[in-house]
LOBATOR-917622 format. One record per residue: residue in three letters; x, y, z of N, C-alpha, C in turn. Coordinates in Angstrom, 3 decimals. Each point is the difference from the previous one (the first is absolute). Layout:
ALA | X | Y | Z | X | Y | Z | X | Y | Z
...
This chain:
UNK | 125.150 | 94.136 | 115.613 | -0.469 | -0.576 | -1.274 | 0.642 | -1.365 | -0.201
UNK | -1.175 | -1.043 | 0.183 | 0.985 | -1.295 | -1.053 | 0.115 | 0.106 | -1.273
UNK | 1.476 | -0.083 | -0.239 | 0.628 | -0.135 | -1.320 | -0.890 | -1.293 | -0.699
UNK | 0.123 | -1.253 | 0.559 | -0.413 | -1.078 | -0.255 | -1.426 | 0.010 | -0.576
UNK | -0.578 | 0.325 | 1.095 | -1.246 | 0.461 | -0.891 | -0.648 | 0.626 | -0.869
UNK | 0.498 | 0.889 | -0.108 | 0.229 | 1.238 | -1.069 | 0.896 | -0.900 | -1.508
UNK | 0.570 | -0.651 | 0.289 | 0.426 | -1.209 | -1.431 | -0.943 | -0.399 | 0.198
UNK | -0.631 | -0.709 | 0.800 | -0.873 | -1.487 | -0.812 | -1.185 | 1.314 | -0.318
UNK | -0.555 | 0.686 | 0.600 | -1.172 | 0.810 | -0.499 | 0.446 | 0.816 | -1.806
UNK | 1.453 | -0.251 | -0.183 | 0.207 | 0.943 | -0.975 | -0.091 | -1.051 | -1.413
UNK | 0.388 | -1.018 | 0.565 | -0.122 | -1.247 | -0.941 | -1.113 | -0.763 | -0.296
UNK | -1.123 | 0.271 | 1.011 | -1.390 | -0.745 | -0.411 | -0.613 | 1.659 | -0.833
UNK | 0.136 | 0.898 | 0.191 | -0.643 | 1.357 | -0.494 | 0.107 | -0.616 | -1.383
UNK | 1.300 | 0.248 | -0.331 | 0.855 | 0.099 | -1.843 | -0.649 | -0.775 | -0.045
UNK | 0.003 | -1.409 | 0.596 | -0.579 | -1.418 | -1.159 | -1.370 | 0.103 | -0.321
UNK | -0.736 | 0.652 | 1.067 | -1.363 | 0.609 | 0.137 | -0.318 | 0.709 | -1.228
UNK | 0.641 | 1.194 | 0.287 | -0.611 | 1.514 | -1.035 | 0.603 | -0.457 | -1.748
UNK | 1.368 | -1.112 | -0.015 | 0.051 | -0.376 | -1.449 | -1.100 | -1.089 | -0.295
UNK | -0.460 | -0.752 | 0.684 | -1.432 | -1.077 | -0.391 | -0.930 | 0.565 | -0.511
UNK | 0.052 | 1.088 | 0.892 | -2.176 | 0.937 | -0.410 | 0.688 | 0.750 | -0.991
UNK | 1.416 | 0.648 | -0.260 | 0.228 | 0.685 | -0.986 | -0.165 | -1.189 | -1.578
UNK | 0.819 | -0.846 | 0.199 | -0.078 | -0.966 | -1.263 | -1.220 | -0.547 | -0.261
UNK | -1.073 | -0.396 | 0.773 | -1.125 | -0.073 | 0.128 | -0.978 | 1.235 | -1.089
UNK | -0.241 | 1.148 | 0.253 | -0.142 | 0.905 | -0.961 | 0.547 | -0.401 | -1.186
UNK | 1.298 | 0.576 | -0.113 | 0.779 | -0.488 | -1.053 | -0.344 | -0.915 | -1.343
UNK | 0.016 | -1.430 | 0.948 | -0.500 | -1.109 | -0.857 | -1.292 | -0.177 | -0.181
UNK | -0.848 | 1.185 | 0.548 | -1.467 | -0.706 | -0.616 | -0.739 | 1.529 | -0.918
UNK | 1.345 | 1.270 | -0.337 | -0.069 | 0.719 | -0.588 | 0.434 | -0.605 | -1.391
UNK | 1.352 | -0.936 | 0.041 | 0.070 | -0.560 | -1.165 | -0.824 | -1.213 | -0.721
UNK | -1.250 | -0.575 | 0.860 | -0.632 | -0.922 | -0.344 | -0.757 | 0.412 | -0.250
UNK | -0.364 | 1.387 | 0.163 | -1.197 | 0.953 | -0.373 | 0.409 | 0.921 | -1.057
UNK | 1.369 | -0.177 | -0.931 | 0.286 | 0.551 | -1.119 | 0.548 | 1.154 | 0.266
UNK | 0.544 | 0.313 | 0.856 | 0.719 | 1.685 | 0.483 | 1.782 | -0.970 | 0.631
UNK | 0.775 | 0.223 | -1.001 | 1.875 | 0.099 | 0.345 | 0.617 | 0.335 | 0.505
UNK | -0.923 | 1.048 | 0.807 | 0.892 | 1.836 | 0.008 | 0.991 | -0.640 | 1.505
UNK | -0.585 | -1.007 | 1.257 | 0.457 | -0.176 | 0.741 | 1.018 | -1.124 | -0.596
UNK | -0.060 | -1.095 | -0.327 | 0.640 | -0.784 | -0.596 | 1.256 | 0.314 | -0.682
UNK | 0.367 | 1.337 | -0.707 | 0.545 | 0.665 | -0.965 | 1.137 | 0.350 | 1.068
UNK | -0.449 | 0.345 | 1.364 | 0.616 | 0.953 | 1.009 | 0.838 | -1.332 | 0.839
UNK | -0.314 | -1.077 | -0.628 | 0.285 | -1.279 | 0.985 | -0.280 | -0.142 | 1.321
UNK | -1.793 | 0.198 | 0.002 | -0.543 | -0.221 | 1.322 | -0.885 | -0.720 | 0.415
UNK | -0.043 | -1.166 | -1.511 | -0.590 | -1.179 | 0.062 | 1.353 | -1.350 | 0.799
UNK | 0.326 | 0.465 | 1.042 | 1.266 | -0.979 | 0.540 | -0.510 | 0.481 | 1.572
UNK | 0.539 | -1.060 | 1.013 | 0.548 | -0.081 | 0.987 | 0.873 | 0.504 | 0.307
UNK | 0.753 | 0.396 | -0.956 | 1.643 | 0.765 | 0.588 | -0.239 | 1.829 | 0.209
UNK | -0.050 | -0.029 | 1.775 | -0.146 | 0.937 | 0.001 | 0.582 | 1.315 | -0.758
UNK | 1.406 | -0.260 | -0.079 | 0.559 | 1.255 | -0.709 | -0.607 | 0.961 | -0.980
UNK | -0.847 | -0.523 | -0.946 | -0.580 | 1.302 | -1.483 | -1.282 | 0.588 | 1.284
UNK | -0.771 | -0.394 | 0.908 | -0.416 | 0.275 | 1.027 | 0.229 | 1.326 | 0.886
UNK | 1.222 | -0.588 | 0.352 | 0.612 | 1.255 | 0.960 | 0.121 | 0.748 | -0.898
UNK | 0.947 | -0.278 | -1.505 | 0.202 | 1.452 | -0.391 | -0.985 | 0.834 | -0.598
UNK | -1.585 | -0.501 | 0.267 | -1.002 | 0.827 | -0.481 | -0.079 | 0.885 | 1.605
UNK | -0.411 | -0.455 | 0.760 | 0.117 | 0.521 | 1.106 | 0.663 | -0.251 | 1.119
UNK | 1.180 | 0.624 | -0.226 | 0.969 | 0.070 | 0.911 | 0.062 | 0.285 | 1.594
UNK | -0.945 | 1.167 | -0.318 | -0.496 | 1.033 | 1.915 | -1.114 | -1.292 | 0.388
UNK | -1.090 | -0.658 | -0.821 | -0.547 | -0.510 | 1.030 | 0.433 | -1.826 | 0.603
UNK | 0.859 | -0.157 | -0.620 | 0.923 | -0.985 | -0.231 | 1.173 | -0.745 | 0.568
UNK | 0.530 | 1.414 | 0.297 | 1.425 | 0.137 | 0.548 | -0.240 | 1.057 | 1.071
UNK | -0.533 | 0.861 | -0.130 | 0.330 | 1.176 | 1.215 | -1.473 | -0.182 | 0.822
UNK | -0.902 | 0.329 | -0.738 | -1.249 | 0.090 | 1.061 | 0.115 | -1.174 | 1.433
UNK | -0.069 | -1.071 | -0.779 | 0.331 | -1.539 | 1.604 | 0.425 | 0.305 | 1.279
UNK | 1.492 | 0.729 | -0.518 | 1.316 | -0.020 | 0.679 | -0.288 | 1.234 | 1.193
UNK | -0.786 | 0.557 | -0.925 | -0.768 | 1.680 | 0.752 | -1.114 | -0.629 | 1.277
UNK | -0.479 | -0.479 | -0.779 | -1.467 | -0.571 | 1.044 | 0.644 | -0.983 | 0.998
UNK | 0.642 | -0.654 | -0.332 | 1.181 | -1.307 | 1.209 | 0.222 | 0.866 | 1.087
UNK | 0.750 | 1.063 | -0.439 | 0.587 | 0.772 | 0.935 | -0.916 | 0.739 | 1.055
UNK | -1.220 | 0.768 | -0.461 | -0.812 | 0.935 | 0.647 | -1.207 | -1.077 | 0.834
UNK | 0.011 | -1.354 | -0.460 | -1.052 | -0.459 | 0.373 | -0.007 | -1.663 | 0.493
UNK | 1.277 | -0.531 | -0.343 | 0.511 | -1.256 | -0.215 | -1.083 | -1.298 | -0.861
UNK | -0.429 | 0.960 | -0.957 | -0.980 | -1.023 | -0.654 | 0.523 | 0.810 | -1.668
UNK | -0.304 | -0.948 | -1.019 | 0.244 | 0.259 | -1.000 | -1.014 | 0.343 | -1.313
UNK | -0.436 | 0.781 | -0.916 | -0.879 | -0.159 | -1.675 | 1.242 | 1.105 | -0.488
UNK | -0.418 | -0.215 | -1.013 | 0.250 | 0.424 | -1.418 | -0.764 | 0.290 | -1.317
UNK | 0.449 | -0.099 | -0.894 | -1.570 | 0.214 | -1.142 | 1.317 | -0.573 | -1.365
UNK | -0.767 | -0.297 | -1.129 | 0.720 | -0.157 | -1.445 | -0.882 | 0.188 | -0.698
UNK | 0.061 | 0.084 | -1.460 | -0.970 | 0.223 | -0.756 | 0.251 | -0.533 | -1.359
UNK | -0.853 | -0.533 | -1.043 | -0.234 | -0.420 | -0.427 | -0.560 | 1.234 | -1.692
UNK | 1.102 | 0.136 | -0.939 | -0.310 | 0.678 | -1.664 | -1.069 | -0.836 | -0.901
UNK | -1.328 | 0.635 | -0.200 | -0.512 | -0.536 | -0.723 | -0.579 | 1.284 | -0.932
UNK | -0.550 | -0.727 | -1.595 | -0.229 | 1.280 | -0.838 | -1.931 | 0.749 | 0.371
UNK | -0.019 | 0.736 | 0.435 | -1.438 | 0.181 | 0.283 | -1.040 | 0.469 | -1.296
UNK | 0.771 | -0.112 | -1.598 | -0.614 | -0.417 | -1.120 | -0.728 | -1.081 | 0.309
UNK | 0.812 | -0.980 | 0.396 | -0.298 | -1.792 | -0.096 | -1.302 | 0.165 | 1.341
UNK | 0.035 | 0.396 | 0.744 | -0.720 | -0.162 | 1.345 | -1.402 | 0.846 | -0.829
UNK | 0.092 | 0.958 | -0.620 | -1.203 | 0.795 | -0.064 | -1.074 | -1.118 | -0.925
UNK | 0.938 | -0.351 | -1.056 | -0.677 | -1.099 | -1.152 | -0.569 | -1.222 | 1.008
UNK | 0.847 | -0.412 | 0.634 | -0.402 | -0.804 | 0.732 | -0.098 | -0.082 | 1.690
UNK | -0.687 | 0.294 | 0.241 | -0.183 | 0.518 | 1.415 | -0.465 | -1.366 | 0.985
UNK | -0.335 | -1.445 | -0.529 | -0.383 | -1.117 | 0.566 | 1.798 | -0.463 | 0.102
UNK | 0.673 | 0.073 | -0.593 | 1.348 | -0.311 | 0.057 | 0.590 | 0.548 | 0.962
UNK | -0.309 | 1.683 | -0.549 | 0.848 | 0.575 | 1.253 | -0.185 | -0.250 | 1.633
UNK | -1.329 | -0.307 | -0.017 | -0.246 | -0.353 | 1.127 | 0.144 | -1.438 | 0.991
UNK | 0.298 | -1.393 | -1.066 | 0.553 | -0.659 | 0.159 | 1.672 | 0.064 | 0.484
UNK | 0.574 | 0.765 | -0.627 | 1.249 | 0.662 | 0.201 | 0.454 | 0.257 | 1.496
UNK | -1.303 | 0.810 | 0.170 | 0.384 | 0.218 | 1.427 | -0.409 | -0.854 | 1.223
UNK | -0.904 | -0.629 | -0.522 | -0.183 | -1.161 | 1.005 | 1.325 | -0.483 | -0.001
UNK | 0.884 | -0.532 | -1.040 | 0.834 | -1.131 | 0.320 | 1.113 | 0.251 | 0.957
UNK | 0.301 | 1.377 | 0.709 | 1.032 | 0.283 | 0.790 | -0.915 | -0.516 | 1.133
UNK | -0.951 | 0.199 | 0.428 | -0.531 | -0.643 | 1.541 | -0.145 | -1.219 | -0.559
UNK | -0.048 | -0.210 | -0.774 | -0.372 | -1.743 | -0.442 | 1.421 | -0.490 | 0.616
UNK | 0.959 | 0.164 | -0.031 | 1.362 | -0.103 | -0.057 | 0.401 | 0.441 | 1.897
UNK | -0.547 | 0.493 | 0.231 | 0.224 | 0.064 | 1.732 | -1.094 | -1.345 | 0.420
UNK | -0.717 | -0.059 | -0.452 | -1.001 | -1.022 | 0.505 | 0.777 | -1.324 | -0.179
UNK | 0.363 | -0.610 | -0.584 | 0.815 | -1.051 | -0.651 | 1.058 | 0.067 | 1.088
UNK | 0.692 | 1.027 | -0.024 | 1.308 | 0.190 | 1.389 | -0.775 | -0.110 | 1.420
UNK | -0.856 | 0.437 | 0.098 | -0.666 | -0.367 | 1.399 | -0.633 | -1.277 | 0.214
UNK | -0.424 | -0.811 | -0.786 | -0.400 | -1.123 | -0.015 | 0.934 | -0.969 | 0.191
UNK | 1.477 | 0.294 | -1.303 | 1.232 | -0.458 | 0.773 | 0.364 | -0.276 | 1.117
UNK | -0.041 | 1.177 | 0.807 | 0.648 | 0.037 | 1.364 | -0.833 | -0.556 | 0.618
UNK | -1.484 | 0.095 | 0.178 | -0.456 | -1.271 | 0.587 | -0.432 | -1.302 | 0.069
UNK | 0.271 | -0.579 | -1.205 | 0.308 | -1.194 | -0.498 | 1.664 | -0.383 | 0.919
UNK | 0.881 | 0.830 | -0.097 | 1.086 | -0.055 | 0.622 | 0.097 | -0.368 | 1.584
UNK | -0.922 | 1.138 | 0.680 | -0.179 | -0.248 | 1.526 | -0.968 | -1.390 | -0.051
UNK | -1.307 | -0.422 | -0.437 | -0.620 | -0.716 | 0.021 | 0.827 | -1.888 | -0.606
UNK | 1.195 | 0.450 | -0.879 | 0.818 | -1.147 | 0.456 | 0.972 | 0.056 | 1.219
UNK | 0.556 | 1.086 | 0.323 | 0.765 | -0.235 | 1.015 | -0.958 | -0.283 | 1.490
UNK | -0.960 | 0.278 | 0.157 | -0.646 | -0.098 | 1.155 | -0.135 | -1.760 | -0.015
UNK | -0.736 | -0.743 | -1.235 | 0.049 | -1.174 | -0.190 | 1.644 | -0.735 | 0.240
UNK | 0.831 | 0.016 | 0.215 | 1.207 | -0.425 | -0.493 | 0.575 | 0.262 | 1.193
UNK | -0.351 | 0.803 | 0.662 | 0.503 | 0.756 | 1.768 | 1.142 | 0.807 | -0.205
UNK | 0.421 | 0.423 | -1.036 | 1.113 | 1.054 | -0.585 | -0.639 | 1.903 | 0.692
UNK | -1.855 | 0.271 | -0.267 | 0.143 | 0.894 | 0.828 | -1.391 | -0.464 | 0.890
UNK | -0.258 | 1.078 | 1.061 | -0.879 | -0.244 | 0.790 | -0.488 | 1.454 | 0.175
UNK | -1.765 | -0.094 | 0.679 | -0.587 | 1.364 | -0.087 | 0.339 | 0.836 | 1.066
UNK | 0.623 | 1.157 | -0.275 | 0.248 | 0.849 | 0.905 | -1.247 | 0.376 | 1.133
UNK | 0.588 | 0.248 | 1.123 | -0.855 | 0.496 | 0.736 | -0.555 | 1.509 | -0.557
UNK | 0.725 | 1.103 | -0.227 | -0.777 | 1.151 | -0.755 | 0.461 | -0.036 | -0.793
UNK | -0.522 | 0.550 | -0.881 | 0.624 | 0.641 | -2.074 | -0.043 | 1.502 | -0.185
UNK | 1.164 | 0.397 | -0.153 | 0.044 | 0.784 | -0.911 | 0.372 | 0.517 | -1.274
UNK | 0.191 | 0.820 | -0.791 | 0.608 | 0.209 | -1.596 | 0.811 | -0.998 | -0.234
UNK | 0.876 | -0.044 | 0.914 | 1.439 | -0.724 | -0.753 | 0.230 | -1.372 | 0.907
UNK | -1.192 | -0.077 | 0.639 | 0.042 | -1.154 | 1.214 | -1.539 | -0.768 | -0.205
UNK | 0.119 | -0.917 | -1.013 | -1.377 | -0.809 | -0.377 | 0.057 | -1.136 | 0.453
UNK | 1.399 | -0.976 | -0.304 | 0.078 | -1.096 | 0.429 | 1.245 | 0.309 | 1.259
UNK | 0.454 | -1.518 | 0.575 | 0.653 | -0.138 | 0.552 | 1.277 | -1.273 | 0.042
UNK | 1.073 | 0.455 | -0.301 | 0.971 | -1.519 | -0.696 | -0.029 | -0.776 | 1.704
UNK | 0.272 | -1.273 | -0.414 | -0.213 | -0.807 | 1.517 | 1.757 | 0.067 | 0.174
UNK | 0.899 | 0.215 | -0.897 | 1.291 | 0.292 | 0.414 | 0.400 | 1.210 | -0.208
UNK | 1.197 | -0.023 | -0.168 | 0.665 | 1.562 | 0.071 | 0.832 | 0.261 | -1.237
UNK | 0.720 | 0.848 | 0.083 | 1.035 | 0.779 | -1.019 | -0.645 | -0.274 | -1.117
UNK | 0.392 | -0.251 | -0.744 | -0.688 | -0.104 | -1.582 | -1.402 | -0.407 | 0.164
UNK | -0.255 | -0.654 | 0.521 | -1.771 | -0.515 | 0.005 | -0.198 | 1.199 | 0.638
UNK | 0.303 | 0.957 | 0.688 | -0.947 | 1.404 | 1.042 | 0.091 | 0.802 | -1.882
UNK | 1.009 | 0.516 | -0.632 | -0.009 | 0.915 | -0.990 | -0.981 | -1.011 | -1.222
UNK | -0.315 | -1.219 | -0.159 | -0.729 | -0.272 | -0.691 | -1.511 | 0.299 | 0.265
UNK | -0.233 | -0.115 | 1.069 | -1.518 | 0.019 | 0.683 | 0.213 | 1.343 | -0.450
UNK | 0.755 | 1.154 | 0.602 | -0.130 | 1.582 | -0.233 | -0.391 | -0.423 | -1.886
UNK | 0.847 | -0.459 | -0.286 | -0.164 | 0.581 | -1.617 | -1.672 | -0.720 | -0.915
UNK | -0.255 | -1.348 | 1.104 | -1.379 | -0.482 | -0.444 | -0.857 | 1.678 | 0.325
UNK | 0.135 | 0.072 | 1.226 | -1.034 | 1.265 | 0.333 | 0.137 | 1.143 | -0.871
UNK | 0.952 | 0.291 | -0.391 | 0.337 | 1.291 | -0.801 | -1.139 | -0.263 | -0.767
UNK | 0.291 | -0.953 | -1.083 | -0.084 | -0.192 | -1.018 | -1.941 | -0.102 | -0.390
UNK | -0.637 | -0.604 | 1.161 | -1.467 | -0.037 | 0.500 | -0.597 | 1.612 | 0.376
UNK | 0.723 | 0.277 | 0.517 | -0.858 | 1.275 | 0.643 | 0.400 | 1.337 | -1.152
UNK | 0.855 | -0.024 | -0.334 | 1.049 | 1.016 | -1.156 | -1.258 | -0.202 | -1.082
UNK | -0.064 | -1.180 | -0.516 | -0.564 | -0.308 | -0.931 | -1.763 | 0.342 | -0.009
UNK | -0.450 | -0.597 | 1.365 | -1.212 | 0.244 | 0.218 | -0.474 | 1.758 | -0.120
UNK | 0.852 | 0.623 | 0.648 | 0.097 | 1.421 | 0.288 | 0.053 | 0.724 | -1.979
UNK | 0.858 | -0.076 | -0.771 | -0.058 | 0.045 | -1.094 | -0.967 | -0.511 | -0.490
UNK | -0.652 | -1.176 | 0.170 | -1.484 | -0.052 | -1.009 | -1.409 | 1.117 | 0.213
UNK | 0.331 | -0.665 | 1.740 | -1.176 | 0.896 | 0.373 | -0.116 | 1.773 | -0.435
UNK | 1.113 | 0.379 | 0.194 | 0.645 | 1.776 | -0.532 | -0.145 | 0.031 | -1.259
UNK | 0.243 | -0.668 | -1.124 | -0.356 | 0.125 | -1.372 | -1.083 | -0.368 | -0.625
UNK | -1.210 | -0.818 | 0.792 | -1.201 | -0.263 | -0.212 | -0.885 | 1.383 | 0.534
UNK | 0.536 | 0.830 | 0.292 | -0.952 | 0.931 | 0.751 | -0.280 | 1.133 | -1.314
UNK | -1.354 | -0.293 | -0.732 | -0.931 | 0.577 | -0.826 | 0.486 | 1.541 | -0.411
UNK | 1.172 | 0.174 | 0.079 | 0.524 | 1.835 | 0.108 | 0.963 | 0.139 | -0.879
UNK | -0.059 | 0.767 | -0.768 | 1.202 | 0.430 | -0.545 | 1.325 | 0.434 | 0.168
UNK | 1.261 | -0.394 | 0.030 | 0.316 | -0.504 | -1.442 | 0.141 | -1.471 | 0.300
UNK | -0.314 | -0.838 | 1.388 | -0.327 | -1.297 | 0.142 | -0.555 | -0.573 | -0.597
UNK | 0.184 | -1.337 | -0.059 | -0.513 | -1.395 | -1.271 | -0.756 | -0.162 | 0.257
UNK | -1.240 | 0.223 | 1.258 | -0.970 | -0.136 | -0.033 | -1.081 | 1.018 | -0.480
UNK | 0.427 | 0.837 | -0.654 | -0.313 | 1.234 | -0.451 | -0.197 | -0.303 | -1.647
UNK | 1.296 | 0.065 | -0.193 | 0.410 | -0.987 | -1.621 | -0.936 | -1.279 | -0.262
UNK | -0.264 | -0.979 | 0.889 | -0.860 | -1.236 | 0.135 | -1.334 | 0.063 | -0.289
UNK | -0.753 | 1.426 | 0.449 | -1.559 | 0.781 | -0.159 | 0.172 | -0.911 | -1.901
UNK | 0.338 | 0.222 | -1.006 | -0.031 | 0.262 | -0.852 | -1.324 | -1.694 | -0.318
UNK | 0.351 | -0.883 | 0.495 | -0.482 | -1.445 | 0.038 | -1.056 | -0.158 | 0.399
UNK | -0.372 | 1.231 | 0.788 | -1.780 | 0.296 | 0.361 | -0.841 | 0.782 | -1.072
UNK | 0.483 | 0.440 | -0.933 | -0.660 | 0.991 | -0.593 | -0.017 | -0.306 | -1.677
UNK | -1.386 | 0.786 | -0.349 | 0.310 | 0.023 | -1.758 | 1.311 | 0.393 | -0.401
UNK | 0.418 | -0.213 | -1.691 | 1.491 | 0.635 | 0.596 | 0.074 | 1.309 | -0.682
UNK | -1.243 | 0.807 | -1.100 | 0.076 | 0.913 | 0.012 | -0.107 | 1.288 | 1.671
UNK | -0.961 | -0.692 | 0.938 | 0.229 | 0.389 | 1.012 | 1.267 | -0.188 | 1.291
UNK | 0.507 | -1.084 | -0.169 | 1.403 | -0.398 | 0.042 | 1.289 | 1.060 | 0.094
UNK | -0.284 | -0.058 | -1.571 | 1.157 | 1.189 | -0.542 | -0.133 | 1.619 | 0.685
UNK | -1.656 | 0.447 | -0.183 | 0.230 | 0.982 | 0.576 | -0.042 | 0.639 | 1.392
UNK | 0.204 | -1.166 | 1.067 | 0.225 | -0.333 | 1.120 | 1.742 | 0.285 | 0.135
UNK | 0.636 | -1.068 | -0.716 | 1.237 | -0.326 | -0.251 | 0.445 | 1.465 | -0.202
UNK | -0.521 | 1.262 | -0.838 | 0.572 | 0.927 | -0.624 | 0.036 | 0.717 | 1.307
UNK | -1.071 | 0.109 | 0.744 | -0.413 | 1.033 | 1.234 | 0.902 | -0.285 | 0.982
UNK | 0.365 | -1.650 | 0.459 | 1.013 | -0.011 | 1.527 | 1.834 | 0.511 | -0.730
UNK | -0.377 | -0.085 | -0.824 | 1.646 | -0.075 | -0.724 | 0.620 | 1.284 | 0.154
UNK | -1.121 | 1.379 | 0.714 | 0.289 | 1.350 | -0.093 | 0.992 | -0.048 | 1.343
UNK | 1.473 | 0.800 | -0.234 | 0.385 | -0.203 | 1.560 | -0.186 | 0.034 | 1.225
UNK | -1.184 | 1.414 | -0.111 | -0.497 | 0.256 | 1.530 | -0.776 | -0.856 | 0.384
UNK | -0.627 | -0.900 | -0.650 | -0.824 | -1.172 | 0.085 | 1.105 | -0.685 | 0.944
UNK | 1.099 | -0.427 | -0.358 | 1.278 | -0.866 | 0.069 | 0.551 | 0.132 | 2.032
UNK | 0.057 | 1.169 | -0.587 | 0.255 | 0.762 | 1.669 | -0.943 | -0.389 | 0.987
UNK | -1.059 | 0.229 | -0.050 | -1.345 | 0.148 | 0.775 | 0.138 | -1.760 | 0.297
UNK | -0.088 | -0.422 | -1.278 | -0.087 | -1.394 | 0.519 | 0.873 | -0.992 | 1.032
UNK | 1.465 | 0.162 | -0.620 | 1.016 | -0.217 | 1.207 | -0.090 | 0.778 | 0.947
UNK | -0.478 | 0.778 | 0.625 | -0.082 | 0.503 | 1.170 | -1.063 | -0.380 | 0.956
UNK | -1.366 | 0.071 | -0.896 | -0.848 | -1.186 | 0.811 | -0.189 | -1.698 | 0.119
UNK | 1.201 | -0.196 | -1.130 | 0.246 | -1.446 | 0.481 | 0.861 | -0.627 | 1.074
UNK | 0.941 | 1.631 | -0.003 | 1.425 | -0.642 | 0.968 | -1.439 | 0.297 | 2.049
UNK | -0.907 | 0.388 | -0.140 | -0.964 | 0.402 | 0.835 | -0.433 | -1.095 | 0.208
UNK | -0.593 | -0.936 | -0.958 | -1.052 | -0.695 | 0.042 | 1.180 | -1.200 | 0.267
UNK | 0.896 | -0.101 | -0.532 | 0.413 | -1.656 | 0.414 | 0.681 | 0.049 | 1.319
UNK | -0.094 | 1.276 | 0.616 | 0.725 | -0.614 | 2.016 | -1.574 | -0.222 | 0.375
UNK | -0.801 | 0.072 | -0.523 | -1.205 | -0.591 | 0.840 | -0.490 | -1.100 | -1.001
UNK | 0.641 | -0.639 | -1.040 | -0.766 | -1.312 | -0.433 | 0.942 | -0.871 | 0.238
UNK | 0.993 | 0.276 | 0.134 | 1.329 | -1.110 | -0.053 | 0.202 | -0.819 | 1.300
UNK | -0.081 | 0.395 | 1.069 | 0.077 | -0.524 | 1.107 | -1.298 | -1.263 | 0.544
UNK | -1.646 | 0.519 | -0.482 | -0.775 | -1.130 | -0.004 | 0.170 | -1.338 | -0.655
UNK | 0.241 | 0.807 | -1.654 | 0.338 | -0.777 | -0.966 | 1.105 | -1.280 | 0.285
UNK | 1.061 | 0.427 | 0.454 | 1.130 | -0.300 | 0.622 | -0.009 | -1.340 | 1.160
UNK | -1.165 | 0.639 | 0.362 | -0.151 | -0.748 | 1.944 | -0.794 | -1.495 | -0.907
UNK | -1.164 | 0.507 | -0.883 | -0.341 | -1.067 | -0.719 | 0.720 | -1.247 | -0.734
UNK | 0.535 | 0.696 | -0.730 | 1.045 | -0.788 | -0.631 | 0.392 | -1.488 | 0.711
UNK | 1.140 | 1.189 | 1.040 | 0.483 | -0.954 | 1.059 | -0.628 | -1.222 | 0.770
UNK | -1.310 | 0.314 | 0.426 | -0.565 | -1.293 | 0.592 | -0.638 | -0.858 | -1.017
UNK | -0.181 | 0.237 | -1.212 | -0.294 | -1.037 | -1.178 | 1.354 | -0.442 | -0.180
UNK | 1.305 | 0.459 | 0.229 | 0.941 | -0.541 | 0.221 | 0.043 | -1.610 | 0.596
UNK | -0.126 | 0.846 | 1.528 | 0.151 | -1.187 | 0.934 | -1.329 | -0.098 | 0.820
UNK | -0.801 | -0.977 | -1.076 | -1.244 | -0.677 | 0.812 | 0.027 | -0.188 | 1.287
UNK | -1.027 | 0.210 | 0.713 | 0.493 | -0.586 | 1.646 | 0.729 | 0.969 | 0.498
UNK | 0.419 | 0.896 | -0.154 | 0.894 | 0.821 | 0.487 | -0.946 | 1.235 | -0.003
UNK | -0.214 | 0.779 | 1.017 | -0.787 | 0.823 | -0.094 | 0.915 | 1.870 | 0.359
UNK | 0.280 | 0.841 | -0.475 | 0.439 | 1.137 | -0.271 | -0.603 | 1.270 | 0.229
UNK | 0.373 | 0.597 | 0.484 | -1.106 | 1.515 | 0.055 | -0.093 | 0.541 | 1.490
């Protein structure tokens, strides 16, 4: 096991899962619901974060590092589902804004490689994988920066794509609400909210994204680096 890697993967996760968490957060309080705000989870600072969820936070990562040398986690996000039922175009805004918030971080990181490639700081790897997107043209600190550009691209990409997937208790599930009347809305909203709904759904999502993530993925990458052809 690299230790090394297992930090930088543990440090792009947190900054990750507190963005899409504050993300919710702040567009629960712009949509008139406190309840996250109250909990202080309208911030960047991971800490009120972890201590909502601690196991997927702190222990789950450290679990998956070990058995697999790749890293997720999960956090979550208190909102009042009074406020969501009244308003169900909100709530569903709500949940857009945590992938809204990985999207923004993935765009980052390649705005990042796409200056360093300009600048000759990195150059395109011959293959890519998860934690290997770019390539630093030097070493020691420029090799763990390139790792942490890649983290931060593929981590991120991987989290949008997984929480856009139309299933419950995923944001793309929550998101339905923006397609629909909202008396029909709501009683949509009432039906995925049942747990076994909840179950069923993470189980065919954790299914469905080892077979969307990797195309998705391969795509990405060569809109990356034009001219560069991948696959």
């Amino acid at each position: 096991m690299d230790l090394l890697l297992g930090l930088l993967w543990y440090v792009v996760l947190i900054f990750s899962l507190t963005l899409h968490e504050a993300g919710h957060a702040w567009a629960a309080l712009r949509g008139g619901d406190p309840t996250a705000y109250l909990g202080g989870q309208v911030s960047i600072d991971p800490v009120p974060h972890i201590r909502r969820e601690p196991i997927g936070m702190l222990v789950a990562p450290w679990i998956f590092f070990v058995l697999s040398n790749w890293m997720i986690g999960w956090a979550s996000t208190p909102y009042d589902p009074g406020w969501a039922a009244r308003h169900p175009r909100r709530a569903a805004w709500m949940a857009l804004a945590g992938p809204a918030a990985n999207a923004v971080l993935v765009l980052l990181a390649a705005g990042l490689v796409r200056l360093g490639l300009a600048t000759g700081y990195f150059v395109a790897p011959e293959t890519v994988s998860f934690s290997h997107l770019t390539t630093a043209a030097g070493s020691g600190l420029d090799e763990t920066l390139a790792t942490l550009v890649s983290l931060l691209f593929t981590l991120n990409l991987l989290l949008l794509v997984f929480n856009l997937i139309p299933l419950p208790p995923l944001d793309g599930a929550g998101a339905i609400g923006l397609l629909l009347p909202e008396d029909l809305a709501r009683r949509v909203q009432d039906w995925l909210a049942q747990p076994a709904f909840g179950l069923m759904g993470i189980l065919v999502a954790w299914f469905l994204i080892g077979r969307l993530f990797g195309p998705i993925h391969l795509l990405a990458v060569n809109l990356l680096y034009p001219g560069v052809r991948y696959g």
